[in-house]
N, C-alpha and C positions, 0 to 999 in steps of 0.2 A: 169569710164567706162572700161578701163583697166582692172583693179581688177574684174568687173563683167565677162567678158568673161573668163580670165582666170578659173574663180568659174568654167563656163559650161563645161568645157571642163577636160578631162580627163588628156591631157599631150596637150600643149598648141602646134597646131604643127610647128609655126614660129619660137616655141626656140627649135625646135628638135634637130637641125645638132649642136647649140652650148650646150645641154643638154648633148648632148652624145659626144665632144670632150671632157666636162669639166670632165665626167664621168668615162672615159677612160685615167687619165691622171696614167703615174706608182703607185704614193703614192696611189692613192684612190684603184686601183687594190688593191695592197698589203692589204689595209686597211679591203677590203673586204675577199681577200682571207682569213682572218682571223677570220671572224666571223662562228662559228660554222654552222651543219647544223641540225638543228634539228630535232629524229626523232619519232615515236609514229604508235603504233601498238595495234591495236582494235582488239580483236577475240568475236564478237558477239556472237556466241553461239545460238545451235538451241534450237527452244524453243517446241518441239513435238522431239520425237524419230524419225521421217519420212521426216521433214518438208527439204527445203534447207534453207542452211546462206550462209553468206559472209565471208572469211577470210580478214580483212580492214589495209591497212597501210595508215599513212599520213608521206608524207615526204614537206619540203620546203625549200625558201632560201630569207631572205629579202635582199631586192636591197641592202639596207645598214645597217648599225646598226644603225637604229635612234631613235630607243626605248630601253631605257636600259632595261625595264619588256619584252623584243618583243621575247618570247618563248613559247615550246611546251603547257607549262601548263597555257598558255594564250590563246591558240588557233589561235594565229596569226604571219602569218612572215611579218612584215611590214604592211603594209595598206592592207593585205589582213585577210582572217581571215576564220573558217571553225567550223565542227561538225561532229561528226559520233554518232547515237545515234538508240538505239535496243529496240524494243517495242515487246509486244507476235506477233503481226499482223506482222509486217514489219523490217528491216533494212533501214535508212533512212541517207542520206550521203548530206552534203552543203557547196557550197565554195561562198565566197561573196567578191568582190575588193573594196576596197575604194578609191572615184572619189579625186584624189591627187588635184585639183583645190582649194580642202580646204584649202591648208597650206595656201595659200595664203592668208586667212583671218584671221590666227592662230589659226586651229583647226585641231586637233587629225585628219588627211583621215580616219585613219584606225579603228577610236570607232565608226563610225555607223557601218560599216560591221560586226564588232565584235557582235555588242549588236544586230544586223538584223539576227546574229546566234542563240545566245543563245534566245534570242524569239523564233525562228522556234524551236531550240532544245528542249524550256521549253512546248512547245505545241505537242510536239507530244506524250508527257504523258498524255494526255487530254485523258479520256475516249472513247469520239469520234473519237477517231483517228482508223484509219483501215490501212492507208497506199496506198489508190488507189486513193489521189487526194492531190498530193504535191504542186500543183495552191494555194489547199484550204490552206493549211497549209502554204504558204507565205504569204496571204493573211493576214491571221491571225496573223504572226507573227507581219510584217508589221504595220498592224494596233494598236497589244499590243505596237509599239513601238513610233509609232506616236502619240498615246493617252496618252503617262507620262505627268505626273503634270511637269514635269519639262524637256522635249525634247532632245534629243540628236540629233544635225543639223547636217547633213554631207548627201552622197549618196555613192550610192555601188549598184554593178549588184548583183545579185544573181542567184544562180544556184543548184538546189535539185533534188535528186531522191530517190526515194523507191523501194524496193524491196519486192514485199506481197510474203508470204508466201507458202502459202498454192498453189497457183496460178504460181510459181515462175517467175512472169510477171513484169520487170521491168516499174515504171509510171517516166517522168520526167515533170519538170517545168525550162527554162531558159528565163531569164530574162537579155538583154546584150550581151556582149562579154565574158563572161567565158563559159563554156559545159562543155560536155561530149562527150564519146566516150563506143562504147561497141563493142568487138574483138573477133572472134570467127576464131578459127582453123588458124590463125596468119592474116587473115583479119578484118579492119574496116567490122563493121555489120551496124552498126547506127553510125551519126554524127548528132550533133546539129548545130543550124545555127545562128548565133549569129544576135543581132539587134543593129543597130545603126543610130543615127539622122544624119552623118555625117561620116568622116576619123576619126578614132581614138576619136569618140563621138558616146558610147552607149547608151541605153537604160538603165535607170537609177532609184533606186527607193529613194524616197529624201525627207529631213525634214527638213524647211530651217524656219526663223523667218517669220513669216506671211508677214509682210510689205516690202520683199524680195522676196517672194515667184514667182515675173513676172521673175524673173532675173535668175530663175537654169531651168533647164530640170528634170520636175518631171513628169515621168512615173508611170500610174496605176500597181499596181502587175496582174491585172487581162492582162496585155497585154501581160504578159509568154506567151511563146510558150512551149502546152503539147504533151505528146508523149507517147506509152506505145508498147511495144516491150518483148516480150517472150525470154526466158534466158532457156537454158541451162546449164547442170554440165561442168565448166571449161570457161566456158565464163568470159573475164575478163570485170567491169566497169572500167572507169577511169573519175574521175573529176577533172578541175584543170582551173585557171585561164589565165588570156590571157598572162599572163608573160611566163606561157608556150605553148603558141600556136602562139603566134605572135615573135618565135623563133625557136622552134623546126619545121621541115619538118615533116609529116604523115610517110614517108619512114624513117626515121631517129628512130622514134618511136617506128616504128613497131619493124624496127629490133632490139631493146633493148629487148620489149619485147616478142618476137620469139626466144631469148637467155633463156629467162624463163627455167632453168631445171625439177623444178615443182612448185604449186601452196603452196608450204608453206610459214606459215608467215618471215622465213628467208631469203625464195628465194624473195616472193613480195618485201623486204624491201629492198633488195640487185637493185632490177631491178626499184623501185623507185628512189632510190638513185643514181641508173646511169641516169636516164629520165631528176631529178632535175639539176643534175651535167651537163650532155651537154647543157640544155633548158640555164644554167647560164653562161656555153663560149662560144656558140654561140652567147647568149646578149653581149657579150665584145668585139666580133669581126667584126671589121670595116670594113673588107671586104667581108662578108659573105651576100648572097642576103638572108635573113632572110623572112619567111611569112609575117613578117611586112614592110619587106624594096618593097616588089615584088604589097603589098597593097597599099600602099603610089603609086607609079607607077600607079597603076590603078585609084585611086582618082587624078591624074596629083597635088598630093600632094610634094613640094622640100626635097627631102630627101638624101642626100649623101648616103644612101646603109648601110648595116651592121646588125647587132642585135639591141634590142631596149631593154639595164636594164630596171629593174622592178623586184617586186617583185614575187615569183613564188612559188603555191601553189598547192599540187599533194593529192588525193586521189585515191589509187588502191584498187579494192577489187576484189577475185576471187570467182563465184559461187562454191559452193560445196554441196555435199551431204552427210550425215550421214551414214557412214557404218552398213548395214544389219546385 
């Protein structure tokens, strides 16, 4: 029974305060300060002479090295995992966490989030695809991936947006506790609102052995929450998992990127890379009221205070226009 609970739940929150002393001890610091940070930079490329794109970086940081393949050209930092992918119709951008309750039973957290990407990824090549209903295209992906002869059992939130074209009208789909955010003239414009059964238990989408199936929290993809919001040239998107949002402060953020000098792919990567880097000392510090430690308080959840490791996964992209 043990074992089962632990599956539902994302970070089990009775072992929280000893999760994070054990976490926080010097060696493992060290250990981490050493794992690189990996980083990847997308220039979609307008596909009309007129049209707008996105200039995309992805930046992250896995809580630890626990994967010796766990790099850029896997898509994932840890149990989280991601896509950036450019159709005629749309730019379309996804970050997915994997529900860590899995190790518990010895499996991969972080290979359904991954394969819950490249599904979505491999689908937005589909003919059918236009780009104004990133719902449909979880949906879909979802389903490609629940339907293998052979199952990949794990869960992970998911979180997608597109960007149509022609329209330059941002669609999103969230699923969980990861978002997005869209930032115009150095204010939030749009926040997503995350969903969860519980404290530190979201909204989850989930493939688990049938005769198990009473015992996870498996959420329909159709229970996203959609959203579609108009963009302007210079408007920044950002997607990114709760590793970084259940750390960093909205005020913290901003003003990283309100340093922004301009929208090129050096400067976004540079202003990523500061975003990921404080989202990951803030998680180390135990005496910081982190948005997760100020949460827990509100769920009258026992939390000793501080950051909350994890892994943390960042997509930035900035709208642009094609010069005349």
């Amino acid at each position: 029974m043990m074992t089962t609970m632990c599956s539902r739940l994302k970070n089990w929150p009775r072992l929280l305060n000893l999760f994070v002393r054990q976490l926080r001890t010097p060696l493992q610091i060290a250990r981490h300060s050493l794992h690189s940070l990996h980083q990847f930079a997308h220039f979609a490329g307008k596909k009309s002479s007129r049209d707008p794109y996105l200039i995309t970086v992805v930046q992250g940081r896995s809580k630890k090295p626990r994967y010796p393949g766990d790099q850029r050209a896997n898509q994932r930092f840890g149990e989280d995992s991601w896509f950036v992918s450019s159709t005629p119709h749309a730019e379309v951008m996804g970050v997915a966490d994997g529900v860590g309750g899995w190790r518990d039973m010895g499996v991969d957290a972080g290979r359904f989030a991954k394969e819950l990407m490249s599904c979505c990824s491999g689908q937005t090549q589909s003919s059918s695809f236009d780009g104004r209903n990133p719902r449909d295209l979880l949906i879909a992906g979802y389903q490609e991936l629940s339907h293998r002869e052979q199952p990949v059992v794990g869960s992970s939130t998911a979180c997608l947006v597109t960007m149509h074209r022609r329209d330059c009208t941002l669609y999103t789909t969230n699923l969980g506790d990861s978002g997005f955010l869209v930032v115009r003239n150095g204010q939030v414009l749009h926040r997503s609102q995350e969903q969860t059964h519980d404290f530190n238990t979201p909204y989850q989408l989930t493939v688990a052995p049938e005769d198990q199936m009473d015992f996870f929290y498996a959420d329909k993809p159709e229970m996203a929450v959609s959203t579609r919001y108009s963009l302007l040239p210079g408007d920044l998107v950002l997607l990114a998992t709760d590793g970084l949002f259940d750390n960093l402060p909205e005020s913290i953020l901003l003003k990283i990127l309100n340093g922004l000098k301009e929208r090129k792919e050096r400067d976004l990567l540079e202003g990523a890379n500061q975003v990921v880097e404080k989202a990951r000392e803030l998680s180390l510090n135990a005496n910081f009221q982190s948005p997760f430690a100020l949460k827990a308080r509100q769920y009258n959840v026992p939390y000793s205070g501080g950051g909350k490791p994890d892994d943390i996964t960042l997509i930035l992209a900035s709208v642009e226009v094609p010069n005349s």
